[in-house]
MMTF fields as JSON, N, C-alpha, C and O atoms, coordinates in Angstrom:
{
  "mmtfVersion": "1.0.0",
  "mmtfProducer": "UNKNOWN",
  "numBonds": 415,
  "numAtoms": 416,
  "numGroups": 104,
  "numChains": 1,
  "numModels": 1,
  "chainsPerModel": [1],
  "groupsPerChain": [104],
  "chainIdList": ["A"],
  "bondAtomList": [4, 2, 8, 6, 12, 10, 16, 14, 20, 18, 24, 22, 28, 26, 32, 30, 36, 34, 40, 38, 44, 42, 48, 46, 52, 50, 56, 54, 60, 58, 64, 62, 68, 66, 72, 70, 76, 74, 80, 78, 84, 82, 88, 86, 92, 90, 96, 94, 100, 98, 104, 102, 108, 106, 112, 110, 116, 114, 120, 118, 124, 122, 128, 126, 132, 130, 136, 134, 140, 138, 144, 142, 148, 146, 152, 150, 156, 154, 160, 158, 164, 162, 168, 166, 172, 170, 176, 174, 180, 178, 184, 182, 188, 186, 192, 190, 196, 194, 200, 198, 204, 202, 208, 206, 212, 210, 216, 214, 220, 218, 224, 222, 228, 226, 232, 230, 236, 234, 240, 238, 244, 242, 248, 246, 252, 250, 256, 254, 260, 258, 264, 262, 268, 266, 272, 270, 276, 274, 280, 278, 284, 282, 288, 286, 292, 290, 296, 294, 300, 298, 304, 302, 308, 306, 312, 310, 316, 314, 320, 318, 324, 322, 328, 326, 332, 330, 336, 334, 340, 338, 344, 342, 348, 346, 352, 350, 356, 354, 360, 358, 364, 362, 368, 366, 372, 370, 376, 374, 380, 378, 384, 382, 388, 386, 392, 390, 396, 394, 400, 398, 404, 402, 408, 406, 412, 410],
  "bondOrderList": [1, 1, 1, 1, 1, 1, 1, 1, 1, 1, 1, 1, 1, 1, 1, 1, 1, 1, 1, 1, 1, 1, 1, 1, 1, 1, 1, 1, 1, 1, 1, 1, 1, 1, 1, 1, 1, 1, 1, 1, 1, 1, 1, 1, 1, 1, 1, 1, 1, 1, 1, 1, 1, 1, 1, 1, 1, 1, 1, 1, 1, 1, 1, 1, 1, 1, 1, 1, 1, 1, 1, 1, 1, 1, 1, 1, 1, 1, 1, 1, 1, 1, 1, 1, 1, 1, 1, 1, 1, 1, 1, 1, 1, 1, 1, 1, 1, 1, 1, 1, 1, 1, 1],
  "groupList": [{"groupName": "UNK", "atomNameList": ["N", "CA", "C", "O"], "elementList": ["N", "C", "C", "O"], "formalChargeList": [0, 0, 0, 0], "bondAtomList": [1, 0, 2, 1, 3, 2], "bondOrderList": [1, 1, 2], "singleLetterCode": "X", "chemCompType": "L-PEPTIDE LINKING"}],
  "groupTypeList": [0, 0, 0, 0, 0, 0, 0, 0, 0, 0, 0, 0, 0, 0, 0, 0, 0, 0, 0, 0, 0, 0, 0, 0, 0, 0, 0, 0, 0, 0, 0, 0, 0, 0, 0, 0, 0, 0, 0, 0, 0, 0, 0, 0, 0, 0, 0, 0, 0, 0, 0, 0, 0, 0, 0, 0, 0, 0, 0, 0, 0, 0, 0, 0, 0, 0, 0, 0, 0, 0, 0, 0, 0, 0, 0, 0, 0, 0, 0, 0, 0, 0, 0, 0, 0, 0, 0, 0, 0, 0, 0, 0, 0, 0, 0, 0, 0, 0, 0, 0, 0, 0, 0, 0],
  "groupIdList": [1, 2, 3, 4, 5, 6, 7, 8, 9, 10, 11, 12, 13, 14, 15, 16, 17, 18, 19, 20, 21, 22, 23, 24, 25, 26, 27, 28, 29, 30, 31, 32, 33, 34, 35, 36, 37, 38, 39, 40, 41, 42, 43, 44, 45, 46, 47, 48, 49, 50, 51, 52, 53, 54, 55, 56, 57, 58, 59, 60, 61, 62, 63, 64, 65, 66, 67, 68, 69, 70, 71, 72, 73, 74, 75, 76, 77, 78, 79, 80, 81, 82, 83, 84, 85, 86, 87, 88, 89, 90, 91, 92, 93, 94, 95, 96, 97, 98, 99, 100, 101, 102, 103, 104],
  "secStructList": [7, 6, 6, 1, 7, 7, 7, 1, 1, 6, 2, 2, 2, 2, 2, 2, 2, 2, 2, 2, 2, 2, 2, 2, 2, 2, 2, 2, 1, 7, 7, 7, 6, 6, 7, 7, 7, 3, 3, 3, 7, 7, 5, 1, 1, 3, 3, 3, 3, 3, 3, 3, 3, 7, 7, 6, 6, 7, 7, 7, 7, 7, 7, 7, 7, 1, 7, 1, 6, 6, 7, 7, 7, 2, 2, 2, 2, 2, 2, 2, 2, 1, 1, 7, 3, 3, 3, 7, 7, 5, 6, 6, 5, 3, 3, 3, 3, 3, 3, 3, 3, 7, 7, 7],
  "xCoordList": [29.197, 28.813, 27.5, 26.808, 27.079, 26.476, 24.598, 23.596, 24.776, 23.639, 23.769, 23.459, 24.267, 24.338, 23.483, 24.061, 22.178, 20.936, 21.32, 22.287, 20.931, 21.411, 22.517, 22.853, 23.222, 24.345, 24.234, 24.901, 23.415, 23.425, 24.525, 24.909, 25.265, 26.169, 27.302, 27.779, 27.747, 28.667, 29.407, 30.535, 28.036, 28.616, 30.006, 31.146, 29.54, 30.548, 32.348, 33.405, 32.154, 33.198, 33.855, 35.043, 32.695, 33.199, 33.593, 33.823, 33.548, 33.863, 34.886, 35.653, 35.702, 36.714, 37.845, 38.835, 37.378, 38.108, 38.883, 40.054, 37.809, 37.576, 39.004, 40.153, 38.464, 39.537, 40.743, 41.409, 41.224, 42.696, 42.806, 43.786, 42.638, 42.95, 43.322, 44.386, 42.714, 42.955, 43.872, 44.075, 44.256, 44.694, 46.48, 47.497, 46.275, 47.851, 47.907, 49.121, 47.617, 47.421, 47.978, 48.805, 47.502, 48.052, 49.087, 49.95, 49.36, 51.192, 52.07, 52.983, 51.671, 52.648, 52.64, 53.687, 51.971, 51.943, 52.892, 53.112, 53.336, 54.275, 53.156, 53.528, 51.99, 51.324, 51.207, 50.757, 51.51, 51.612, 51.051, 50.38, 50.61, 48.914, 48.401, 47.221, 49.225, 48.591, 48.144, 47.945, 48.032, 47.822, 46.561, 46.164, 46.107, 44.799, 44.93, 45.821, 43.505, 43.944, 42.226, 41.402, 41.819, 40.385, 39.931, 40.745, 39.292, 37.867, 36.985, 35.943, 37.343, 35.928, 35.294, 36.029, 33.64, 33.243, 32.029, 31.223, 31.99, 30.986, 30.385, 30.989, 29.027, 28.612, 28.314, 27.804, 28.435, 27.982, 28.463, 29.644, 27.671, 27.565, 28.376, 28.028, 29.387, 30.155, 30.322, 30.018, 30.875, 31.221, 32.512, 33.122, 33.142, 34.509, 34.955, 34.094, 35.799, 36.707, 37.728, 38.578, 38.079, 39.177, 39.838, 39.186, 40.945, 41.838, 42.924, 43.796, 42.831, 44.08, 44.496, 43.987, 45.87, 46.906, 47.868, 47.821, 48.858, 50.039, 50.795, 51.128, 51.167, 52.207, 53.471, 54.319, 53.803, 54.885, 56.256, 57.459, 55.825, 56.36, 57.307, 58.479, 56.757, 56.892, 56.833, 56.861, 56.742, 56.399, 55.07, 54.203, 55.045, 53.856, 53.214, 53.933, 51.688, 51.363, 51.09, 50.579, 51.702, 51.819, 51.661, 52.01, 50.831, 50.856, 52.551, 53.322, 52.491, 53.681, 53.764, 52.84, 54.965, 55.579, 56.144, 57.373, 55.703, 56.277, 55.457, 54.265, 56.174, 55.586, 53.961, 53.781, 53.19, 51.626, 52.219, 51.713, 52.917, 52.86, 53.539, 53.356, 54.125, 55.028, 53.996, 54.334, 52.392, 51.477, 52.0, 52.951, 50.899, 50.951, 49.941, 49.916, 48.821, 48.005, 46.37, 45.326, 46.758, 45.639, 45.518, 44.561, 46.475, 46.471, 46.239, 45.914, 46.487, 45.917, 44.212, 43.636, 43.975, 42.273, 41.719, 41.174, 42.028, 41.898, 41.729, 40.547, 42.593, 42.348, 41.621, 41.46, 41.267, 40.463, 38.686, 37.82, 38.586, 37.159, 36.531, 35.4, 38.085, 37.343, 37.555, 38.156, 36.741, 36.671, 37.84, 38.073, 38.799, 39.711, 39.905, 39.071, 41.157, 42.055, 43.386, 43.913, 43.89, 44.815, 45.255, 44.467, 46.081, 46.911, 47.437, 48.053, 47.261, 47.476, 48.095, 47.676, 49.658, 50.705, 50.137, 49.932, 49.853, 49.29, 50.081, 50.82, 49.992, 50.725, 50.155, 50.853, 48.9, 48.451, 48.276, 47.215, 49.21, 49.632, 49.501, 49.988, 48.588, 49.047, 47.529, 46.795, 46.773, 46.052, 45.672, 46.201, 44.956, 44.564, 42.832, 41.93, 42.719, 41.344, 40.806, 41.446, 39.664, 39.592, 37.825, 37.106, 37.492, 36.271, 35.352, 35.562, 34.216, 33.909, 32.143, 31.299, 32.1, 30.673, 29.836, 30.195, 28.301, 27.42, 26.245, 26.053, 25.368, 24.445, 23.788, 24.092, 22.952, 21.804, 20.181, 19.065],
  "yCoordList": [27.053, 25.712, 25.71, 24.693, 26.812, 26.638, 26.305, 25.662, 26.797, 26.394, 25.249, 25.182, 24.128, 22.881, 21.874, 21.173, 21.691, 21.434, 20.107, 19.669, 19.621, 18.458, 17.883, 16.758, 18.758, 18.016, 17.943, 16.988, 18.758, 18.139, 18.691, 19.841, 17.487, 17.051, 17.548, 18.662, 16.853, 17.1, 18.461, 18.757, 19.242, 20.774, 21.027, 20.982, 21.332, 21.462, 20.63, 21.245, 19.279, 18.814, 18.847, 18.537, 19.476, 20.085, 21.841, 22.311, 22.393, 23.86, 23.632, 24.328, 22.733, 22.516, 22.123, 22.714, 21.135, 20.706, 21.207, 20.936, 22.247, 23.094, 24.021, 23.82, 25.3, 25.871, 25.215, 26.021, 24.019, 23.65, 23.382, 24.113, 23.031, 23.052, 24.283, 24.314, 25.329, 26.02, 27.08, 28.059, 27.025, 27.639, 27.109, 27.794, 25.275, 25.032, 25.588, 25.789, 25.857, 26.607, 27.727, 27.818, 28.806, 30.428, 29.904, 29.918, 29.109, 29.406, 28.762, 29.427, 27.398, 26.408, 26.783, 26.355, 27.476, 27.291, 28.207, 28.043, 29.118, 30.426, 31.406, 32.422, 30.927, 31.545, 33.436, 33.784, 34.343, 35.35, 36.42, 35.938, 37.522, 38.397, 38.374, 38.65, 38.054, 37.977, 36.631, 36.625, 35.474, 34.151, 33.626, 34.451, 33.199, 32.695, 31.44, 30.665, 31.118, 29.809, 29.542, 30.24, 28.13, 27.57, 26.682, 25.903, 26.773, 25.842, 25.248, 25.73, 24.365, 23.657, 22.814, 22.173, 22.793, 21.398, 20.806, 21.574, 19.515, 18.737, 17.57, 16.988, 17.528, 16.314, 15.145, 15.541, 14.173, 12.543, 11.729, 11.381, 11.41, 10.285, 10.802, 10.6, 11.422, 12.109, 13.451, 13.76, 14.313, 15.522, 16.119, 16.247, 16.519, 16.61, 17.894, 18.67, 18.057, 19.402, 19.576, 18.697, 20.684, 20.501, 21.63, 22.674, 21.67, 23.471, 23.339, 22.476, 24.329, 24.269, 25.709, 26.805, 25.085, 26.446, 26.245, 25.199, 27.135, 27.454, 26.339, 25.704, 25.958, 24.38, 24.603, 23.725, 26.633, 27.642, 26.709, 26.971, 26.044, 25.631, 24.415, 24.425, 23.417, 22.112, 20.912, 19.682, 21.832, 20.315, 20.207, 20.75, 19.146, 18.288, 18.196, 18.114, 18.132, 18.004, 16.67, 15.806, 16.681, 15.419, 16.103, 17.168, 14.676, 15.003, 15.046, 14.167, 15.917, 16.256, 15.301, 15.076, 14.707, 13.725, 14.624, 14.543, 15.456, 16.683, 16.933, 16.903, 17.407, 17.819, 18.545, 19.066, 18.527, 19.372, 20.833, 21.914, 20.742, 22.635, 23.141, 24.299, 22.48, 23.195, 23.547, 24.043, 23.12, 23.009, 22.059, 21.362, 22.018, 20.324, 19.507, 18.326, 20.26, 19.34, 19.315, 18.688, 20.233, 20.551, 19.01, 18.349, 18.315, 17.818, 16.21, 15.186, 16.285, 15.765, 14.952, 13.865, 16.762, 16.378, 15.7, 14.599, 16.779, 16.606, 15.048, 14.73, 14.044, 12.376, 11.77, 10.573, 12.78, 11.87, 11.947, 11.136, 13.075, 13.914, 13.539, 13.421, 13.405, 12.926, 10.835, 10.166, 10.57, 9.615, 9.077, 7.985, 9.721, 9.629, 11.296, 11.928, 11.527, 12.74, 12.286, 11.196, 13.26, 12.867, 13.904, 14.847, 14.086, 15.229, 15.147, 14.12, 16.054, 15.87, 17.226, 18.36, 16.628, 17.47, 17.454, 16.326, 18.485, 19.102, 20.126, 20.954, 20.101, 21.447, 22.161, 23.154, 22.35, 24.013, 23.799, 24.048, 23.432, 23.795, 22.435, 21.443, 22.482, 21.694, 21.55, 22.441, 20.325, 19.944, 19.349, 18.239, 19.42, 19.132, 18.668, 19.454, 17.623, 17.144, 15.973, 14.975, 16.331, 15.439, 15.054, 15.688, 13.583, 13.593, 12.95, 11.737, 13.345, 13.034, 12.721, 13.27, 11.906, 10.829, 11.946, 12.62, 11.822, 12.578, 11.523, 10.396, 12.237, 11.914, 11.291, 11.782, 10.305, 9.417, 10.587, 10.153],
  "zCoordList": [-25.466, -25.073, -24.303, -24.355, -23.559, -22.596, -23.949, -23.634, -24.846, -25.981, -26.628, -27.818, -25.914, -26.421, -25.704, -24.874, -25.897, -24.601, -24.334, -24.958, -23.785, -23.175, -22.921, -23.292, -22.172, -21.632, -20.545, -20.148, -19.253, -17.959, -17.518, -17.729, -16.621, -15.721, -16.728, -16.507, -17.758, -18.757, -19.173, -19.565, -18.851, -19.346, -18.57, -19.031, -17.142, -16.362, -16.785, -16.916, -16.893, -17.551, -18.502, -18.592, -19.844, -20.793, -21.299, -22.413, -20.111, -19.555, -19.198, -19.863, -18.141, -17.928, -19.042, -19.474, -19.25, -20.555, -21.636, -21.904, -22.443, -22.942, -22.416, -22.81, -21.21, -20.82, -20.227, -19.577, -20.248, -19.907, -21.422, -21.56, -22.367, -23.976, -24.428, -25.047, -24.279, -24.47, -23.946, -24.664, -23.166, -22.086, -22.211, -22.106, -22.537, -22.703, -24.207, -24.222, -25.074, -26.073, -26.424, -27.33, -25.626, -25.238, -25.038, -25.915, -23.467, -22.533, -23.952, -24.441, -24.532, -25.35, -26.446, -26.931, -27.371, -28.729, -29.703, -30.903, -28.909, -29.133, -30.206, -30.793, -30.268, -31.102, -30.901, -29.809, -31.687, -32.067, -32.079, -32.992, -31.955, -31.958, -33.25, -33.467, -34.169, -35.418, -36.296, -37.51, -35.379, -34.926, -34.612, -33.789, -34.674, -34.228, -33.86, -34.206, -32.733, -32.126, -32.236, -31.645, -33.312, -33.45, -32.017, -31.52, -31.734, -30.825, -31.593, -32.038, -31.719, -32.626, -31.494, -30.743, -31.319, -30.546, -31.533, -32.058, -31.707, -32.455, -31.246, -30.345, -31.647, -30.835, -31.768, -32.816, -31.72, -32.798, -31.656, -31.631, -30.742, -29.797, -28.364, -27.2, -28.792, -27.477, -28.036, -29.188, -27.062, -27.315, -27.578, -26.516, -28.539, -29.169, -28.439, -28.025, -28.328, -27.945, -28.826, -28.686, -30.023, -30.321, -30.155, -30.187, -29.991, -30.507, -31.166, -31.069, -31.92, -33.044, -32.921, -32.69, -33.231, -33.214, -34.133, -34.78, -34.36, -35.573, -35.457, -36.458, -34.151, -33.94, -33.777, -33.614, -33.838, -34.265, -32.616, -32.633, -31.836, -30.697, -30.947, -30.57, -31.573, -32.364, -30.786, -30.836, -29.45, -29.09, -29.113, -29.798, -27.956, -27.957, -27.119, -26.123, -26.728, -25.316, -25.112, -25.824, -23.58, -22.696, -21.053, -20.544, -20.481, -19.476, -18.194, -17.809, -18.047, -16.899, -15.828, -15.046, -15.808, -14.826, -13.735, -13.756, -12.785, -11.539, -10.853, -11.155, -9.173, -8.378, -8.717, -9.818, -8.004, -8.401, -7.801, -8.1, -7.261, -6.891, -8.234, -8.608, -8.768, -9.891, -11.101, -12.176, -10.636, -12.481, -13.006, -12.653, -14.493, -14.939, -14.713, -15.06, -13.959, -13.889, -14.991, -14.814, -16.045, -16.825, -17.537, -17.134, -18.651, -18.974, -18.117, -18.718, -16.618, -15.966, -15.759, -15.734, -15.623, -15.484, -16.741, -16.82, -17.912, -19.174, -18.96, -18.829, -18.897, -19.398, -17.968, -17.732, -17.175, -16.249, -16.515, -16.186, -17.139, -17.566, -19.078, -19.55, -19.63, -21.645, -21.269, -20.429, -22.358, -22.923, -23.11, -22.591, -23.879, -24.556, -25.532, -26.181, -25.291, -26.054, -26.761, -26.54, -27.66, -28.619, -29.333, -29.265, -29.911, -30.633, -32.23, -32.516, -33.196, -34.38, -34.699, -34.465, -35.541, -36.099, -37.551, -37.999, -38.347, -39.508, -40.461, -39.93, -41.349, -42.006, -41.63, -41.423, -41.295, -40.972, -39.058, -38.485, -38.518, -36.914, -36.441, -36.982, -35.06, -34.199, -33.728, -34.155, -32.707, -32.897, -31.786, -31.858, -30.599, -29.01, -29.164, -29.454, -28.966, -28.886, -27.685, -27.356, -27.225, -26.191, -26.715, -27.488, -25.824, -26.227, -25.324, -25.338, -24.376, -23.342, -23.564, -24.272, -22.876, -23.274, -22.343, -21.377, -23.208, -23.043, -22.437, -22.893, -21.114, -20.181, -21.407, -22.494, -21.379, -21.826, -21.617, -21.904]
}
């Protein structure tokens, strides 16, 4: 990411982003060593985050209704930092995307 010029301020938010997607990814996805887990990011007006994984888990991510000491708060930041994020069930896995408006 960090070769994506002009993002400014944004980078930082989309570094974050980025690693809590991914990250609920590894702990949730039951994904496998012989598994792979995609990062895709595209820019067209905002900046996309996506990650995909096997889906081998079958739930879903949502943000956690619990105490903050217990964790739970990735998906937190996540909708305070993107634009808007959203999730897509696929035959080929499972599907975490967020999308956060880029400096002028």
């Amino acid at each position: 990411m960090r070769r994506l010029p002009g993002l400014g301020w944004a980078l930082g938010d989309a570094m974050l982003v980025a690693s809590e997607l991914v990250t609920n990814a590894v702990c949730h996805s039951l994904c496998t060593q012989d598994e792979f887990l995609g990062v895709r990011i595209t820019r067209d007006g905002r900046l996309r985050i996506a990650v995909h994984d096997p889906g081998a888990s079958g739930q879903s991510a949502e943000i956690a209704d619990r105490p903050i000491e217990l964790g739970g708060m990735g998906l937190k930041m996540v909708e305070q930092l993107a634009a808007t994020w959203g999730t897509e069930r696929r035959d080929d896995g499972y599907r975490v995307w967020a999308e956060l408006e880029l400096p002028n």
